[in-house]
C-alpha positions in Angstrom: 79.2 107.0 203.9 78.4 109.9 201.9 76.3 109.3 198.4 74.6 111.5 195.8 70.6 110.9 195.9 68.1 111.5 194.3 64.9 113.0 196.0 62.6 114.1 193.1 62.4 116.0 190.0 65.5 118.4 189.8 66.0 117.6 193.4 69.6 116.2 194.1 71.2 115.9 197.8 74.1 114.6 199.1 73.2 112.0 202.0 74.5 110.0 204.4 73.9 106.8 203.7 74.5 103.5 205.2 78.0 101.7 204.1 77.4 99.1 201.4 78.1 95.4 202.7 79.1 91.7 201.0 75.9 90.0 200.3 76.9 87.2 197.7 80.8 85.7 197.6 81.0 87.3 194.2 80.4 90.5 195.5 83.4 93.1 196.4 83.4 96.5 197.9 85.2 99.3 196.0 86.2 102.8 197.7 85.6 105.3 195.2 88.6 107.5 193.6 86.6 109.4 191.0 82.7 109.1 189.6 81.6 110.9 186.5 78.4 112.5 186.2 77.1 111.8 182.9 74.0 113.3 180.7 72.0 109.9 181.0 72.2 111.3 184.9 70.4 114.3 183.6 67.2 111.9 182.2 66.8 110.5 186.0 67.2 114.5 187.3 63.9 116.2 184.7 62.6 113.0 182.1 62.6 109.3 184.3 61.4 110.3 187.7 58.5 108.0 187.3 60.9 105.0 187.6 62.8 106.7 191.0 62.3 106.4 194.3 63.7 109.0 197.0 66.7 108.2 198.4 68.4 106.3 195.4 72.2 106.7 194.9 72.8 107.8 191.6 76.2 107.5 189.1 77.3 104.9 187.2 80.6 106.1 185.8 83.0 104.9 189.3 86.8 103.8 189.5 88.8 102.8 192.8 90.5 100.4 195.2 88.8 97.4 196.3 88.6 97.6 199.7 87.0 93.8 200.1 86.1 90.9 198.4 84.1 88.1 198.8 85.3 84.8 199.0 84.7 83.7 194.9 86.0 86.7 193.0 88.5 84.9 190.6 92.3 87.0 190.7 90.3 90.0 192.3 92.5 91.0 195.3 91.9 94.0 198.3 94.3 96.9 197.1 93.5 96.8 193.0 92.5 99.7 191.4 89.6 99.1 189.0 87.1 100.9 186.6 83.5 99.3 186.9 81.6 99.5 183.7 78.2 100.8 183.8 76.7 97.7 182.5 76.2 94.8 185.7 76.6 91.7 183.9 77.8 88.4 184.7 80.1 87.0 182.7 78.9 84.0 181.6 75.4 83.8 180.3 74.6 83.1 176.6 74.2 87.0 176.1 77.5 87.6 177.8 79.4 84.8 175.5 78.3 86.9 172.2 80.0 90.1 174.4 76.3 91.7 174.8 77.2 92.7 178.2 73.8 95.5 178.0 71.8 92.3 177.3 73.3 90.0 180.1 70.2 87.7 181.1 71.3 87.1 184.3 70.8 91.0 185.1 67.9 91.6 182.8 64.8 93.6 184.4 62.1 91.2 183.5 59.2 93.0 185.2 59.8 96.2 183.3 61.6 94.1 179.8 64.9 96.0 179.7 68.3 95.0 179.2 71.1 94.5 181.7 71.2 96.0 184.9 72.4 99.3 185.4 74.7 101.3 188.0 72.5 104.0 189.7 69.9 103.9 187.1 66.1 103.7 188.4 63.7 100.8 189.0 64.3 100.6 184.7 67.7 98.7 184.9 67.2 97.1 188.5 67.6 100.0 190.9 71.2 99.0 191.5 73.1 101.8 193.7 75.3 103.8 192.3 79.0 104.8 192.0 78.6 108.9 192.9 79.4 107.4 196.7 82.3 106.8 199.3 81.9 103.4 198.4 80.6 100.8 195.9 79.0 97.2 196.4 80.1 95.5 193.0 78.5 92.3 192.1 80.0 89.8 189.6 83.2 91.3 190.6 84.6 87.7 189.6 84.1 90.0 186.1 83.2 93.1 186.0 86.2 94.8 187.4 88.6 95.8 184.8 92.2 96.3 186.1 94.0 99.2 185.6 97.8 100.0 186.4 99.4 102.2 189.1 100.6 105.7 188.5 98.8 107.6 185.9 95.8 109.6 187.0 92.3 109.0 187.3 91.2 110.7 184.5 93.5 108.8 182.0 91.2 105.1 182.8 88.0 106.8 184.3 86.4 106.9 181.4 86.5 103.5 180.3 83.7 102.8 182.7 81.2 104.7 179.9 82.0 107.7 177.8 85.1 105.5 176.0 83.4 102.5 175.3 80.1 104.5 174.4 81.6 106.6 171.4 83.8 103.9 170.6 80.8 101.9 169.7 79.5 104.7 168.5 81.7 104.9 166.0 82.1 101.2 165.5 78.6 101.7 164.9 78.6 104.1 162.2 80.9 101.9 159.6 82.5 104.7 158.2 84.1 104.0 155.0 87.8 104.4 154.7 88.5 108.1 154.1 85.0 109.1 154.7 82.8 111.5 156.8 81.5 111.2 160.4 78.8 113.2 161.4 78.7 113.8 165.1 74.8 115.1 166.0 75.4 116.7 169.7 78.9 117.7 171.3 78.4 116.4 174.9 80.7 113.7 176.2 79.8 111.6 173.9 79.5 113.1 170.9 82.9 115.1 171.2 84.9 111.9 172.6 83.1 109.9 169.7 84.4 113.0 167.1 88.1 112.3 169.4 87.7 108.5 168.3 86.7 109.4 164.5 89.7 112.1 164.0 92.3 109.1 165.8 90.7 106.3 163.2 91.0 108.7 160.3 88.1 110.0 159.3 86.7 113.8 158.4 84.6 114.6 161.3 82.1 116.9 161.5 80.6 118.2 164.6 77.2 119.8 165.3 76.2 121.9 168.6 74.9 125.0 169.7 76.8 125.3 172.6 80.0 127.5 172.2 82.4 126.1 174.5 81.4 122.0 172.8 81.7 123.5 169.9 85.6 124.8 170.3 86.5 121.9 172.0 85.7 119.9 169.2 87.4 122.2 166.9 90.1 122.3 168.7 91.2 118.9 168.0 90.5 119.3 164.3 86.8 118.7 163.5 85.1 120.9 161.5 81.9 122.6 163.3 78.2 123.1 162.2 77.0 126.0 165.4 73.4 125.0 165.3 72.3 129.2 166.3 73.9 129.8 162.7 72.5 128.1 160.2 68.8 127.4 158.9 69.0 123.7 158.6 71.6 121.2 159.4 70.9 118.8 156.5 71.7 121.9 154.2 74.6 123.0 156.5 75.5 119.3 156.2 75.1 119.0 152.5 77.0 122.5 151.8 80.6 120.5 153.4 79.7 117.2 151.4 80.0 118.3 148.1 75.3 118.1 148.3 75.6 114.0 149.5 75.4 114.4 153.0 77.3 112.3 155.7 78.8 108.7 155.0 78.0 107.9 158.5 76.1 110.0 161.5 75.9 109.2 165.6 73.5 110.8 167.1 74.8 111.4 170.0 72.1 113.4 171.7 68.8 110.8 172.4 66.1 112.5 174.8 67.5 115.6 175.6 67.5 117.3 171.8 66.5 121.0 171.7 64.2 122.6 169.4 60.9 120.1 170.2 58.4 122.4 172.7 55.9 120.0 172.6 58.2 117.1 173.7 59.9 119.1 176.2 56.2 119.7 177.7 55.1 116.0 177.6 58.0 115.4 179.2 57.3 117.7 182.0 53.8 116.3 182.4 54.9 112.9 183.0 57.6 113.7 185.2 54.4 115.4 187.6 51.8 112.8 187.0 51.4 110.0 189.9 53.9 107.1 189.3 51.0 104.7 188.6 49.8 106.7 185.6 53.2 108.2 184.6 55.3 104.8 184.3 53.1 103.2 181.5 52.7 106.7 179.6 56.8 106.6 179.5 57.0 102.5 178.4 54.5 103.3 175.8 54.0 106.6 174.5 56.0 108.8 171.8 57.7 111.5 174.8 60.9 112.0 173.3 62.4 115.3 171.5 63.3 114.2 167.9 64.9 117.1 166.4 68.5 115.9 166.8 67.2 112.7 165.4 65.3 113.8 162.2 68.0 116.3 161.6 70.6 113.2 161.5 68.3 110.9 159.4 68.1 114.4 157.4 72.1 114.3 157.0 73.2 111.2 156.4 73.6 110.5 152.6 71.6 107.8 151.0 72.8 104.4 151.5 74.6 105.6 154.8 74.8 104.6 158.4 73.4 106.1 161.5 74.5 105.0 164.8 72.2 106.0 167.4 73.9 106.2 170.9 71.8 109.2 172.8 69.2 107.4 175.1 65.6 107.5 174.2 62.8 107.0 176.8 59.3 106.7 174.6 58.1 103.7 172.9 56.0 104.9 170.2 57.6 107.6 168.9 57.2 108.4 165.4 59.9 107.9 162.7 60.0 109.5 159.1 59.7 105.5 157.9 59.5 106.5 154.4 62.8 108.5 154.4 64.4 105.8 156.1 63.9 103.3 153.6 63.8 105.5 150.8 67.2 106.7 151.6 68.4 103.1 152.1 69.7 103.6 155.4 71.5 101.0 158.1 70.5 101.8 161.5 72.3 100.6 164.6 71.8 101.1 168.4 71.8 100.3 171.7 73.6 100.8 174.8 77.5 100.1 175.1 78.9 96.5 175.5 81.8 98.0 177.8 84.0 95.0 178.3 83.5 94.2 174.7 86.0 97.5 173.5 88.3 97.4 176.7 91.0 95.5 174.5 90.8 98.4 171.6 90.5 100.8 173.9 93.4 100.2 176.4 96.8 101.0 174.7 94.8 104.3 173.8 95.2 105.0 178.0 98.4 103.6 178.1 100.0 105.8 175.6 101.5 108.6 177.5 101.0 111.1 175.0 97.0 110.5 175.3 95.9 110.5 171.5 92.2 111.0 173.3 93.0 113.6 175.5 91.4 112.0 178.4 93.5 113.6 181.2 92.1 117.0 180.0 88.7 115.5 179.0 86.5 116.9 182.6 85.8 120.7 182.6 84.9 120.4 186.6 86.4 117.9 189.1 84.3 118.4 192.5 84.2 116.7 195.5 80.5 115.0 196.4 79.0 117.8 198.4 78.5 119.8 195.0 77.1 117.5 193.2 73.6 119.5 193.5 75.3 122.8 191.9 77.1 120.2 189.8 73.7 118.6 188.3 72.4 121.9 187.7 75.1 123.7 186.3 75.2 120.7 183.9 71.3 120.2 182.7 71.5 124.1 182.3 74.7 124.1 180.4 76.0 126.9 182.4 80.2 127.7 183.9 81.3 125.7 180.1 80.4 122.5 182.2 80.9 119.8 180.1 82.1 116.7 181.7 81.9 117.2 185.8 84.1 114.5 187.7 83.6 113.9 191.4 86.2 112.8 193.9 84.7 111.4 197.2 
């Protein structure tokens, strides 16, 4: 079959690769419809290449048909069409019961002390193979599958399997009070479906970018935007639409990838060429990560407010403005998305044929495999308005 791999720092190839096979009778096989590239992608293309290895299928945003099943897969059947969630978790452990499906113990990566494993997502989250393929070996698929009906397209369930459930927590996260503000920090997929979920739930959003195209999007479905090239300082910009408090609530939806922090961005490159032995513990214990989108949220959030942090950070000493933190009073909450926790929420949203998300126009680009190297770059570069790319094998 024919799978996106990855090959080294900014180097992406399409490959073929050999097809994936039943190993456990939980396991089933899915044919991939459509596979999302998503910006965490973009951490294993410039920021995680310590924790790769060449030749690993990448993606973890997939939806087909199952093509096979093993022999204890509950009411799975050959011939459903299914969304897998990024998270690999089983079902039944004690982590699973609370719905922590990013902590499941039965998938946790001891050796390196992450969470739950993790669909085409490095040696970090159990170097699982991913979903930018013909085909996908799912495990727990007694689980993990979630069932979706016949008839509308792709695009309206795709993005259950992250970018729903993600802002959805997102703004679950946040605890917005009724008839407040949302601050959305970043306008990728995330942070503009998470400014989607704010405006359906109510809320004033606010939207921060520096990318044009994000930024009209977002405005488009009546958030108000703060264009990043225009003003001084966000807090200020922030402050200025708030009547001087700040935010009730603010996602930073941007983690690692933040502009605006040179001396991040160069660390970052310096790991990314240092020999895996010596780059792999500088990632799991130094402070590598661009902060500005983070300080700029902790900056515009009003005092006694909540920030939701939902953009992936890599370093592990990283230094935090403590003493605004607690001064402030703030409530922090994070953490990667519990996907099957939201699907119940989340599904009559999909169902809905007026689409009150606007998921069936939600992907700028819809590409078949063979770009996906074009696709990768066009999207770390922010070039062609690319905003959500969706493959179809």
């Amino acid at each position: 079959m024919k799978a996106v791999t990855w090959h080294g720092r900014r180097d992406i190839r399409v490959d073929e690769v050999p097809d994936p096979v039943i190993e456990q009778p939980t396991d089933a096989i899915v044919k991939i419809t459509s596979t999302g590239l998503c910006g965490s992608d973009l951490h294993l293309y410039e920021t995680l290449t310590p924790f790769m290895t060449p030749g690993d299928i990448v993606g973890h945003e997939p939806m087909g048909i199952v093509e096979e099943v093993g022999s204890n897969v509950g009411d799975l059947r050959v011939g459903d069409r299914v969304v897998l969630p990024f998270n690999v978790s089983c079902g039944h452990c004690w982590m699973c019961d609370q719905q922590l499906y990013s902590q499941c113990e039965t998938t946790q990566n001891h050796e390196y002390g992450t969470g739950a494993g993790f669909f085409g997502y490095s040696k970090l989250y159990g170097q699982i193979p991913g979903g930018q393929a013909e085909y996908l070996r799912v495990p727990y698929a007694d689980f993990m599958p979630i069932k979706v009906p016949e008839g509308p397209s792709d695009d309206r369930f795709l993005f259950l399997s992250d970018v729903l459930p993600t802002a959805w927590q997102a703004v679950q996260y946040a605890a917005v009070p009724d008839g407040g503000t949302l601050l959305a920090m970043g306008l990728g997929p995330i942070g503009d479906m998470s400014a989607r979920v704010g405006l359906h739930l109510g809320y004033r959003v606010i939207g921060v970018d520096l990318v044009p195209e994000r930024l009209a999007r977002v405005a488009g479905r009546g958030a108000e935007v703060i264009d990043l090239t225009k003003v001084d300082d966000v807090g200020d910009a922030v402050r200025e639409l708030t009547g001087g408090r700040g935010a009730d609530s603010v996602i930073d939806a941007v983690g690692m990838e933040a502009h605006g922090s040179p001396t991040a961005a160069a660390m970052q490159t310096l790991v990314g060429f240092l020999p895996k032995k010596l780059a792999q513990p500088m990632m799991q214990k130094l402070g590598v990560d661009r902060l500005a989108a983070l300080f700029a949220s902790i900056d515009g959030v009003r005092r006694g407010g909540t920030l939701s942090i939902i953009g992936v950070y890599g370093g592990q000493a990283d230094p935090m403005p403590m003493m605004t933190m607690f001064d402030k009073q703030l409530q922090v909450r994070m953490g990667q998305a519990n996907v099957k926790k939201w699907v119940d929420d989340i599904m009559p949203l999909l169902t809905d044929d007026s689409d009150p998300l606007g998921v069936e126009q939600f992907a700028t680009h819809r590409l078949p495999l063979s770009e996906a190297p074009a696709a990768y770059e066009q999207f770390q570069k922010k070039t062609d308005g690319t905003i959500k790319v969706v493959f179809q094998p």
